[in-house]
Biotite code that builds the C-alpha atoms (Angstrom):
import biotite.structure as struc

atoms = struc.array([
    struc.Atom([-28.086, 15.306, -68.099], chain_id="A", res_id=1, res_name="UNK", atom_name="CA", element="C"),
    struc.Atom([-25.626, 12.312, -68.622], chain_id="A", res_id=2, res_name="UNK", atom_name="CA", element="C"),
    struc.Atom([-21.956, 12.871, -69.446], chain_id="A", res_id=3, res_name="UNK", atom_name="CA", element="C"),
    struc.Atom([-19.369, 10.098, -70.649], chain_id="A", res_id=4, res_name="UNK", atom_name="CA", element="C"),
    struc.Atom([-16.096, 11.213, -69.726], chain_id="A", res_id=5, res_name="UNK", atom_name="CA", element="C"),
    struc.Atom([-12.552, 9.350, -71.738], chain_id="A", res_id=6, res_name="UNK", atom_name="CA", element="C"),
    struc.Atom([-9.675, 10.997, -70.222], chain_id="A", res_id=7, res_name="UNK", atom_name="CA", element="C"),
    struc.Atom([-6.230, 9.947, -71.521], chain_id="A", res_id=8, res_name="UNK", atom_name="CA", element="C"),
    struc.Atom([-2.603, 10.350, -70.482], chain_id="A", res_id=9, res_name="UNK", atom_name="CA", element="C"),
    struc.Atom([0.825, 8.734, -71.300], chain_id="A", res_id=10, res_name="UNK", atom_name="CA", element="C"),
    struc.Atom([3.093, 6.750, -69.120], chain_id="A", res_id=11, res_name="UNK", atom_name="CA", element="C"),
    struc.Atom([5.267, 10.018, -68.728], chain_id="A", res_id=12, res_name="UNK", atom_name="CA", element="C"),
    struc.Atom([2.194, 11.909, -67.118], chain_id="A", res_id=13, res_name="UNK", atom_name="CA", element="C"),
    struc.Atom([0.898, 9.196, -65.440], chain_id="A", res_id=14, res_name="UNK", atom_name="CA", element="C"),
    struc.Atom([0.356, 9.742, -61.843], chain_id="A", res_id=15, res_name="UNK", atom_name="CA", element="C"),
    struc.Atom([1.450, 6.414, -60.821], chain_id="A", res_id=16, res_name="UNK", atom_name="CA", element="C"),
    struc.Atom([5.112, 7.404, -62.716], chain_id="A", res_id=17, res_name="UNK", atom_name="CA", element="C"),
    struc.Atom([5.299, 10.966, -61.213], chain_id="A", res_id=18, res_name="UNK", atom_name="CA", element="C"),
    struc.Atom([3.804, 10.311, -57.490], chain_id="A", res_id=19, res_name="UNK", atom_name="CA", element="C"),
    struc.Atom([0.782, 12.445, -57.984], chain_id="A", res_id=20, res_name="UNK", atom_name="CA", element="C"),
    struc.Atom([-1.267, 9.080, -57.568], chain_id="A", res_id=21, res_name="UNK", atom_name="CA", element="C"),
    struc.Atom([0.444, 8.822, -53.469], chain_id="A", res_id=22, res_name="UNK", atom_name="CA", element="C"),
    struc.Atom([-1.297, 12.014, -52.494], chain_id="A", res_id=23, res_name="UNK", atom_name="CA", element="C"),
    struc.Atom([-5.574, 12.364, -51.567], chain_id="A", res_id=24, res_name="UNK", atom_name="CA", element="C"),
    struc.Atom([-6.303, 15.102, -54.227], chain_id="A", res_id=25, res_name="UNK", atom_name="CA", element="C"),
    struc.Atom([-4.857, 12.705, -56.710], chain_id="A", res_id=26, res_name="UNK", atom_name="CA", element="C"),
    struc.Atom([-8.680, 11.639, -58.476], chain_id="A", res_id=27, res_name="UNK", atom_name="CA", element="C"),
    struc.Atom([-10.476, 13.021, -56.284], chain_id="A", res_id=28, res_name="UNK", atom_name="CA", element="C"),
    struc.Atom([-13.203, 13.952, -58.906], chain_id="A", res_id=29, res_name="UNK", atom_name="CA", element="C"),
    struc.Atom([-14.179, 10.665, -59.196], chain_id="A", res_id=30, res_name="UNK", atom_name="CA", element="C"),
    struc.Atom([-16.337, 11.271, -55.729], chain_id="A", res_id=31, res_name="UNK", atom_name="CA", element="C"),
    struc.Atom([-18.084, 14.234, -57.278], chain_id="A", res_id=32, res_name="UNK", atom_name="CA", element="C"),
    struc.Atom([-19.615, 17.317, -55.634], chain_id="A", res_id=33, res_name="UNK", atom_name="CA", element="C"),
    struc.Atom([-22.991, 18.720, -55.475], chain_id="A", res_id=34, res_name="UNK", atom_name="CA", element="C"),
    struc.Atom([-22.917, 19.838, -58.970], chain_id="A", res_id=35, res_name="UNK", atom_name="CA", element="C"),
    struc.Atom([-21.811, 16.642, -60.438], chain_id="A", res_id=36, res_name="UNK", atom_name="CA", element="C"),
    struc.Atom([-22.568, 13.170, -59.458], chain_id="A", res_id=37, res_name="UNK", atom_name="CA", element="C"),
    struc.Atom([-20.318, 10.398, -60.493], chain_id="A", res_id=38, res_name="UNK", atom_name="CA", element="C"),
    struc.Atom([-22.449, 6.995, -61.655], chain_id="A", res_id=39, res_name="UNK", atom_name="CA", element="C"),
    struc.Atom([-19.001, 5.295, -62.483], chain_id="A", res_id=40, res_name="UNK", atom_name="CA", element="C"),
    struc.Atom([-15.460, 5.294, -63.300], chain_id="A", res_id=41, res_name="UNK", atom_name="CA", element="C"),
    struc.Atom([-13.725, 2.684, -65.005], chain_id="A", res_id=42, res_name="UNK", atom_name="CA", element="C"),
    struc.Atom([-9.927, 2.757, -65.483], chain_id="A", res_id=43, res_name="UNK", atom_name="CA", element="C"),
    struc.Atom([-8.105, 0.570, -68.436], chain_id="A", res_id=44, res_name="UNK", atom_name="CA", element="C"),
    struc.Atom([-4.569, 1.310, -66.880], chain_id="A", res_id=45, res_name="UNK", atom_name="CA", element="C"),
    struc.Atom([-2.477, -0.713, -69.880], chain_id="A", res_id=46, res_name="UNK", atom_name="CA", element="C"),
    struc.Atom([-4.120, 2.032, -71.918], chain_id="A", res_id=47, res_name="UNK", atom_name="CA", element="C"),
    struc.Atom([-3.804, 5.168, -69.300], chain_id="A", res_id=48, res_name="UNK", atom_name="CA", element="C"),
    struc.Atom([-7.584, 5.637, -70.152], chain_id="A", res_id=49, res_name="UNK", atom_name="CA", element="C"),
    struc.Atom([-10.138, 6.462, -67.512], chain_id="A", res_id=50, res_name="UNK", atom_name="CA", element="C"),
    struc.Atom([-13.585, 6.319, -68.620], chain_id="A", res_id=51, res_name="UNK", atom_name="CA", element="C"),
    struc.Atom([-16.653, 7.841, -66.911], chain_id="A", res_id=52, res_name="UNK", atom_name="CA", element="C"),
    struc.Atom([-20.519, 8.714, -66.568], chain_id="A", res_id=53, res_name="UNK", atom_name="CA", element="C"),
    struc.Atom([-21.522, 11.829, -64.503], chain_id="A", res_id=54, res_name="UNK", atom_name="CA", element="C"),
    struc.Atom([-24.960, 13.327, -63.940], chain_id="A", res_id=55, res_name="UNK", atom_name="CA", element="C"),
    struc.Atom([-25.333, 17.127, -63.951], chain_id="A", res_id=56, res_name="UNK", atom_name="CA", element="C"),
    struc.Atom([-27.588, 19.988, -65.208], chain_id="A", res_id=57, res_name="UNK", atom_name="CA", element="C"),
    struc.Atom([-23.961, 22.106, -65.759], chain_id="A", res_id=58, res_name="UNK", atom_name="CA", element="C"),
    struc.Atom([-21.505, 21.217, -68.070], chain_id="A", res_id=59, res_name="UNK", atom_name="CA", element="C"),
    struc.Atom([-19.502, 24.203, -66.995], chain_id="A", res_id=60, res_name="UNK", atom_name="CA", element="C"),
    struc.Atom([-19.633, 22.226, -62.657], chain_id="A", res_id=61, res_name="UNK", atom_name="CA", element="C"),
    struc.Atom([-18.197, 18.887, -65.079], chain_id="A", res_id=62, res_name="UNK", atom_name="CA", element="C"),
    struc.Atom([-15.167, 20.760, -66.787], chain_id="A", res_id=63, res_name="UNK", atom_name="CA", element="C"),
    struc.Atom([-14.498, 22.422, -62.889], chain_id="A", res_id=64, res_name="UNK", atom_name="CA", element="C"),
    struc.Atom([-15.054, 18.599, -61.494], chain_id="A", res_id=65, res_name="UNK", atom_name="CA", element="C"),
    struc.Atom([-12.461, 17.398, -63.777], chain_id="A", res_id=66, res_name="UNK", atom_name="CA", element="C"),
    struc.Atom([-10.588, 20.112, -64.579], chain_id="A", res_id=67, res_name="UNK", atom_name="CA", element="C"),
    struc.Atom([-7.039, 18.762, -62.979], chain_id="A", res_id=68, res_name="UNK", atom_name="CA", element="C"),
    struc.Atom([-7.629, 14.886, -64.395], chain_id="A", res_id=69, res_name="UNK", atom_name="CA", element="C"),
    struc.Atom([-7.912, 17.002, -67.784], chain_id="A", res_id=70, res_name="UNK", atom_name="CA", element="C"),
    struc.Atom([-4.519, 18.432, -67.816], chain_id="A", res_id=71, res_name="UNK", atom_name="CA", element="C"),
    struc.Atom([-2.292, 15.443, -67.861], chain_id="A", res_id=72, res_name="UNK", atom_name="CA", element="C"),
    struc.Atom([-3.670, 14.662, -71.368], chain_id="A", res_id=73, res_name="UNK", atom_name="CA", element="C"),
    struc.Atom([-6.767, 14.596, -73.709], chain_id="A", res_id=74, res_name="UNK", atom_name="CA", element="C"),
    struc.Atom([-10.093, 14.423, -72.559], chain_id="A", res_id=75, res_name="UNK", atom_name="CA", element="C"),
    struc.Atom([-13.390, 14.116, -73.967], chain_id="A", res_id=76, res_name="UNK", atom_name="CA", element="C"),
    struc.Atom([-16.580, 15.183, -72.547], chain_id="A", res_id=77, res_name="UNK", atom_name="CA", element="C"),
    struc.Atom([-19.846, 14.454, -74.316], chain_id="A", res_id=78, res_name="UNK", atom_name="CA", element="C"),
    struc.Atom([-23.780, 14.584, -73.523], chain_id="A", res_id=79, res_name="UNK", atom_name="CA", element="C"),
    struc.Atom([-25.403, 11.078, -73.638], chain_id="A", res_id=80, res_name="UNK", atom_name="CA", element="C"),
    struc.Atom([-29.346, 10.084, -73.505], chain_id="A", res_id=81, res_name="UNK", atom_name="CA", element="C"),
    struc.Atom([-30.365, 7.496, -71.624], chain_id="A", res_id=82, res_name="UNK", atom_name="CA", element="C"),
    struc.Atom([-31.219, 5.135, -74.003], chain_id="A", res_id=83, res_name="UNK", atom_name="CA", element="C"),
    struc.Atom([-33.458, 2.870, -71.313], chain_id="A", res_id=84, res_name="UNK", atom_name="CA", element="C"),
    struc.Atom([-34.923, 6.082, -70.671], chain_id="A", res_id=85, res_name="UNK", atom_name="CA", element="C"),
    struc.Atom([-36.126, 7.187, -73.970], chain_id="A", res_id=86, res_name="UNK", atom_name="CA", element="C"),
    struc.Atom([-37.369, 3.836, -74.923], chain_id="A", res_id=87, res_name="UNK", atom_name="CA", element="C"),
    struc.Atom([-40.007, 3.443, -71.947], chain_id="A", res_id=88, res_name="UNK", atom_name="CA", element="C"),
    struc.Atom([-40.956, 6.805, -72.397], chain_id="A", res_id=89, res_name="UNK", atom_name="CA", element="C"),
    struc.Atom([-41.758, 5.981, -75.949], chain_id="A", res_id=90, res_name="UNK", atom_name="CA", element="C"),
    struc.Atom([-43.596, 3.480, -74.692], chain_id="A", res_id=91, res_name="UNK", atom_name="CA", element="C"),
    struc.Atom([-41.384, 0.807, -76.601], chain_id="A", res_id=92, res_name="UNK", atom_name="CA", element="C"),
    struc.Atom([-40.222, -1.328, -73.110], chain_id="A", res_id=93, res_name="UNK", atom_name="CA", element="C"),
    struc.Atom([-41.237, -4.870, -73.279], chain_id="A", res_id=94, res_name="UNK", atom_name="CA", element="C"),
    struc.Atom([-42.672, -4.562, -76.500], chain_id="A", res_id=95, res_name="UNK", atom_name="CA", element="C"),
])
């Protein structure tokens, strides 16, 4: 199953303002485990918003993934269908 991921902070939480971002376990969700595979990340750092896709059959392993990114802020994590997907397995594609 497909997650998108929006995690937000503020510039006082930031981890570029309070040195988290200088250490290795600073994002290190964004390479995953093997309960959760990352497709993508894509940071909007004017905004402090992170945005992501993950693949995993537990959405209990994607709050644990991202479980320290979530505490600096807000974050929203919500199923997605592949919309590509759905449409050639309607039979749809090309048509």
């Amino acid at each position: 199953m497909l997650f998108h991921i929006t995690n937000r902070h503020n510039y006082e939480t930031c981890g570029g303002t309070t040195g988290k971002s200088l250490t290795p376990e600073y994002n290190r969700w964004i390479e995953g485990n093997d309960k959760v595979k990352v497709l993508g990340v894509w940071p909007y750092n004017p905004m402090h918003t992170i945005f992501a896709v993950v693949e995993s059959e537990d959405y209990q392993a994607v709050l644990d993934l991202t479980s320290d990114a979530r505490k600096s802020g807000t974050s929203e994590i919500v199923p997605v269908v592949d919309g590509f997907e759905r449409r050639q397995a309607q039979g749809f594609w090309g048509k």
